[in-house]
N, C-alpha and C positions, 0 to 999 in steps of 0.2 A: 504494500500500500504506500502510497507515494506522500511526503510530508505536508503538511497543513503550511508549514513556517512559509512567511515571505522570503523572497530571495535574501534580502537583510538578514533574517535571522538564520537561514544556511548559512550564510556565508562569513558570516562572525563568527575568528577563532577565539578560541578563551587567552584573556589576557594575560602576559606572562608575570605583570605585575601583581595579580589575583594570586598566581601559584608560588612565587615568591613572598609576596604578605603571609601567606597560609601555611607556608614549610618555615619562616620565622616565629610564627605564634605555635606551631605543634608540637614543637622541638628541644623543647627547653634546655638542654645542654648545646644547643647550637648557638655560636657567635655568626650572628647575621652582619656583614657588610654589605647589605645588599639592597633591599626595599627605604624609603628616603622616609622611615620612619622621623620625626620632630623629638627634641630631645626632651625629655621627660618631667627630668626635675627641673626645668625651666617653666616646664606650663605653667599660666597664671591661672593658679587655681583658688587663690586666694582671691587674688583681683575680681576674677569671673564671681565671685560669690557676695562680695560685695556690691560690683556693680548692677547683678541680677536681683538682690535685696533694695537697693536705692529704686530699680527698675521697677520692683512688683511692690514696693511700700506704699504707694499709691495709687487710687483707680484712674485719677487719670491720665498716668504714666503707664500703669499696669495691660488695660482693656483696649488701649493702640496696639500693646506692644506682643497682645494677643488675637490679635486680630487679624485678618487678611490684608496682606498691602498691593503696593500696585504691581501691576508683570514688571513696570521701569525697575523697579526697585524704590526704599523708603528715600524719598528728598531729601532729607536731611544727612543721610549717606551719602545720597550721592553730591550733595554740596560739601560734604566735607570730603569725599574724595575725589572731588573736579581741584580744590585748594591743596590739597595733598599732592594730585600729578603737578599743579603748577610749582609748589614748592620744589619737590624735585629736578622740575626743570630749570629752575630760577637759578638752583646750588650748582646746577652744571651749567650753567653757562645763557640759557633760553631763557633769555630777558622779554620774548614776545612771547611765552605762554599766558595765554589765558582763561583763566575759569570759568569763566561763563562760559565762552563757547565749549571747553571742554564738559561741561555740566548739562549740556544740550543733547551730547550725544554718547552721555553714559548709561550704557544697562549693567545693573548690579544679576550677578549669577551664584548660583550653587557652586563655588569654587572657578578657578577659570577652569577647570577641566570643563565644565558643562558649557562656558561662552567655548572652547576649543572646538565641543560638538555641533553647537550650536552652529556656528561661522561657519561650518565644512557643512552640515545641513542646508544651509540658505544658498551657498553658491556652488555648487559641484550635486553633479548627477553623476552616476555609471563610468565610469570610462573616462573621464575628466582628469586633469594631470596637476599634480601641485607637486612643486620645486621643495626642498627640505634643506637644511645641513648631514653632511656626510663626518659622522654621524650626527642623530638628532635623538630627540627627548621621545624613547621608544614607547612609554605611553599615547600619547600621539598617532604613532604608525597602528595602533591597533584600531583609531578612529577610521583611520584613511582606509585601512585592507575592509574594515565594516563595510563602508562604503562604497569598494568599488572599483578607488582610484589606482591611477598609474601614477609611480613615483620617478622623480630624477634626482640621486644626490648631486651637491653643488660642493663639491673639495673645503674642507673648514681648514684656516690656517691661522696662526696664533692672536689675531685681532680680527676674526673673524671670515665669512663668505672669500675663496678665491673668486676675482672678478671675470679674471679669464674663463675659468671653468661656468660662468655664470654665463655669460656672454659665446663662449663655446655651445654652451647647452639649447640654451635661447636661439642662434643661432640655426643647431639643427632642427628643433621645432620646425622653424620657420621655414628650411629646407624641408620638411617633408608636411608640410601642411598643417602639422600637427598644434601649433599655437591658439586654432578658436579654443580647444579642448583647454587651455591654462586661464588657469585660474587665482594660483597665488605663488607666493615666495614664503614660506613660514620658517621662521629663525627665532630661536633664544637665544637674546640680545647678552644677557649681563649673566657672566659667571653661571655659561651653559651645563646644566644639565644634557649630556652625562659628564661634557671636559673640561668644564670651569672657564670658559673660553668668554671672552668680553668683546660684541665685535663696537669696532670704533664706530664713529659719529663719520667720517668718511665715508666709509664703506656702507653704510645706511644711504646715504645721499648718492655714493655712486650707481649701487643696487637698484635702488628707484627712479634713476636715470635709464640705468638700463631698461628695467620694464617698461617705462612710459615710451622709450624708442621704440619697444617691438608690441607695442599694443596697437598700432595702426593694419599691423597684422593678424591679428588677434581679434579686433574689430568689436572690442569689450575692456574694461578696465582690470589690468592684472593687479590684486594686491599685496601688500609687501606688510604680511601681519607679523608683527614684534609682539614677540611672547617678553614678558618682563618680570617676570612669577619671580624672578630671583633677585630684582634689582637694589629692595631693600637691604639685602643680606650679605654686602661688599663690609669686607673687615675696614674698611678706611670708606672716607666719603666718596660716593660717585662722582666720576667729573666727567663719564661720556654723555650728553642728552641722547634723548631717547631718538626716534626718525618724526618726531610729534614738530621737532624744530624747520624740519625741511618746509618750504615753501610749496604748499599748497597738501601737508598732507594730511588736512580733512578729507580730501576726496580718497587718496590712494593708503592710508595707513588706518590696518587694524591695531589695536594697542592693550593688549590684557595684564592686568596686575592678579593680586590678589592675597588676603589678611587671611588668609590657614597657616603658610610656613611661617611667616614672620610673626604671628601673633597665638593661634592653637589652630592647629589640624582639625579637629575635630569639630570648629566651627567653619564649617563650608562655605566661605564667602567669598568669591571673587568678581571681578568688575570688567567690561569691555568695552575701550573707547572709540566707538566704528564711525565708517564713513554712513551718512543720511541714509542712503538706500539699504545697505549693510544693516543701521541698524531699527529700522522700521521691520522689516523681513526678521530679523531674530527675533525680537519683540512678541510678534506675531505667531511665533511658533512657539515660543517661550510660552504663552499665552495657552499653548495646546500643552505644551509639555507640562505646568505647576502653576502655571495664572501668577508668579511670583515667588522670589526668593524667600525661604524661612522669616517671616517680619521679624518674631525674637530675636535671632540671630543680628539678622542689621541695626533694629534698638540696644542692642549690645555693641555691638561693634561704634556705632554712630557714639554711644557714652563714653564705649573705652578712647575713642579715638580725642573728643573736647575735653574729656577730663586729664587728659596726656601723661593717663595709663595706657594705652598705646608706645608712645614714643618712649614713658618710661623701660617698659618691656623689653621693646625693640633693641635697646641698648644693651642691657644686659644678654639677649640673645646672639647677637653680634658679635659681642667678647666671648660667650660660651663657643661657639661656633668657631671663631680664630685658636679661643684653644685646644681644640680638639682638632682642627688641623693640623695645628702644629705636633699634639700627639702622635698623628695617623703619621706623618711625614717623617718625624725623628724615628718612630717604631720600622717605616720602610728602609730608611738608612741604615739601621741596627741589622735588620733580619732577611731584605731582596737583596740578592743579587744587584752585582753592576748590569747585567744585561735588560736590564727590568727600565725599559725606558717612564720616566711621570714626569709632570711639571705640579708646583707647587700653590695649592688653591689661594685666588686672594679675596675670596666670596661662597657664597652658595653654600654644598652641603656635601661636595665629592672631589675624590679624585679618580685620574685618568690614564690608566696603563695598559703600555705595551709592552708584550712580551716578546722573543724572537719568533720570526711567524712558522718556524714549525712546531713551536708548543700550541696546540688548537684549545683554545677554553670555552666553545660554546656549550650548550643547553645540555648538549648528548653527549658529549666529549669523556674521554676517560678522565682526562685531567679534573671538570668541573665535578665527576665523582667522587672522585680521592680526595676532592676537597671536601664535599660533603661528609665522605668516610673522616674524614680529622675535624667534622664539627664546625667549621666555617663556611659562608656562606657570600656569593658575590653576584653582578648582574655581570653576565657574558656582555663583550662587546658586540657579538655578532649581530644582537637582537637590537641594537640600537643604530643599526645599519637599514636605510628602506631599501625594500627590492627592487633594484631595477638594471634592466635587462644591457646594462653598458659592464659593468663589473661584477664578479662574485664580491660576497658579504665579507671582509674581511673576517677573521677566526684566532687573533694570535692576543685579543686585547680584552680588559676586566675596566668597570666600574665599581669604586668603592666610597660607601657612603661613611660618613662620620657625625650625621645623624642622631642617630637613636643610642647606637651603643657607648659606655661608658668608658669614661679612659684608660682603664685597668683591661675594659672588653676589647677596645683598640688594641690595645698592647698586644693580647694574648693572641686576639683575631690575628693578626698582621704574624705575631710570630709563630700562629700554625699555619697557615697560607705560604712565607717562606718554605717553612718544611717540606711542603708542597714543591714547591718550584722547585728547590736544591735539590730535590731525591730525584723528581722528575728531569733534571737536565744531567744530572748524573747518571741516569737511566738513559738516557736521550744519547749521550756522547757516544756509546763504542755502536751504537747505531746507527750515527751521521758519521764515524768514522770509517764503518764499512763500509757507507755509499761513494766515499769519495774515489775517483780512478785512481789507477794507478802510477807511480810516476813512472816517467820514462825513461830512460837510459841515467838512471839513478839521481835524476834530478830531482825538487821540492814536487809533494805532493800540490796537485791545485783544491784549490775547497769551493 
């Protein structure tokens, strides 16, 4: 008998982020560096408890803030987080942000994960093509394969998008027709998840030059949506502006934040600041999907945010977060290998490693077992790779979060994971040493 499910619901694989969350919570002797769990004893749980008693000590505080609010989201949110992107912009440099206009065309969401769904929901059908970073934020790829879509990575280099490979890409689009079908550009802007990668304020502006050139081809507006979920979370003050600064990018710039990492997880609230048509169309469906964000939630948020329990929070999280970098970083020096290539995070919530590429660390690998077998726990890089039909998925690289686990869990984490590598490239050696040929007339072998 043949299945009832829409083709959406065929064709939706289970997230790898689900089975990962779920082998951390079953496991209890497992050191997980893997799912981008928020650090624990940081929650404001205190805070949260006060300001929810301030919130429900009176009815007419209490009966708003239990009530249904609008699909936009609560006003008063969204005024204080139109003042909020301005501030950001103001400390990096964009002395012409403005809040009102950005307050015009903010929807408050269920975390940005749901505006991420959202935005791919309103502009791409079947077969549609969105541009990514190579690699990108693999939760994400699991929206796009729901979907449908066909992917092209775009090469990531230390300050972000290569432009060549951008413009390469775009490029053959255009040679084979294939440009009506694009749709967007999507990048994590600030201390990307999964490489901690910050792309400049250049590269924003060159990027959306690019697109607007080959949109005349395209015969549609390509968007160039700036994921910014991390931008709070830089151990020193941000100084790149967002692409909010570029001239004219109301029209062409998607732009999502979002108060789960930086303030609790568990409060789902994220924001997206779309172009007018972009954001009338999410609204719209948003409207189908929950008629609006948790209002609780936002009258929480909106109090922690004026009473600057927010900003107090933030700060403390910022420093926890820098030292627990610097944990994860000292314990890789102590216990990888030289061969073990990373760079050293100056945000966010991870680091970025490569291995030599005959060690394979994906999903199925024997390597990612034997790590499981020693009790640790990491995200393959392969999976943070979208499929697309110009290169296989790289296999030789790890994501590791500093997150959730505690500094003592870093340690020990990090020093069973070594274990890992050193046994496994010691194992590795009279292996690669037997593939090598032989020499010749008793000259140096070649490698």
């Amino acid at each position: 008998m043949k299945s009832a499910l829409s083709q959406l619901g065929r064709r939706t694989a289970p997230p790898p982020v689900s089975w990962l969350m779920s082998t951390s919570l079953a496991r209890p002797r497992l050191i997980s560096l893997a799912a981008g769990f928020t650090d624990n004893p940081t929650l404001p749980v205190d805070e949260v408890r006060d300001l929810l008693n301030e919130l429900l000590s009176d009815r007419g505080t209490g009966e708003p803030a239990l009530q249904y609010g609008s699909t936009q989201g609560l006003p008063a949110l969204i005024d204080l987080t139109a003042a909020r992107i301005q501030l950001l912009e103001q400390k990096a440099g964009n002395h012409s942000a403005d809040k009102e206009r950005f307050a015009d065309r903010l929807v408050i969401a269920h975390g940005s994960q749901q505006l991420l769904y959202l935005v791919t929901e309103v502009l791409c059908d079947p077969g549609d093509i969105v541009l990514l970073e190579d690699p990108t934020y693999f939760v994400y790829l699991g929206i796009v394969q729901s979907h449908g879509l066909h992917c092209r990575g775009i090469r990531l280099e230390t300050d972000g998008i290569d432009l060549a490979s951008l413009d390469k890409t775009l490029g053959n689009l255009k040679k084979n027709g294939a440009l009506p079908r694009l749709k967007m550009l999507y990048a994590v802007t600030y201390h990307q998840n999964p490489t901690g990668t910050t792309t400049s304020f250049n590269k924003k502006q060159a990027a959306l030059d690019m697109l607007r050139h080959y949109e005349k081809w395209a015969c549609h507006p390509i968007y160039f949506f700036e994921d910014a979920a991390y931008r709070e979370l830089g151990f020193e003050e941000e100084t790149e502006p967002s692409a909010l600064k570029i001239i004219g990018a109301a029209e062409r710039i998607i732009y999502a934040g979002t108060y789960s990492k930086p303030f609790a997880t568990g409060v789902r609230v994220g924001y997206g600041l779309l172009p007018q048509p972009v954001r009338d169309a999410v609204i719209r469906v948003k409207g189908n999907h929950d008629f609006g964000t948790a209002n609780l939630l936002q009258h929480l948020l909106a109090r922690a945010i004026s009473s600057g329990t927010y900003d107090v929070h933030l700060k403390l999280v910022r420093r926890r977060y820098a030292e627990k970098a610097d944990c994860m970083v000292s314990a890789i020096r102590t216990y990888f290998p030289d061969v073990v290539r990373w760079r050293k995070p100056t945000g966010g919530m991870y680091v970025w490693l490569a291995l030599p590429r005959t060690v394979k660390t994906g999903l199925r690998s024997k390597f990612f077992a034997r790590a499981l077998d020693h009790d640790v726990l990491y995200v393959p890089g392969q999976i943070c790779y979208a499929p697309d039909p110009r290169r296989p998925r790289p296999n030789h690289e790890m994501r590791l979060s500093y997150g959730n686990a505690t500094p003592g869990e870093i340690k020990e984490g990090i020093a069973r994971l070594g274990r890992v590598i050193g046994e496994w490239l010691v194992e590795e050696s009279p292996r690669r040493l037997s593939l090598r040929p032989k020499a010749c007339n008793g000259g140096p072998s070649s490698s």
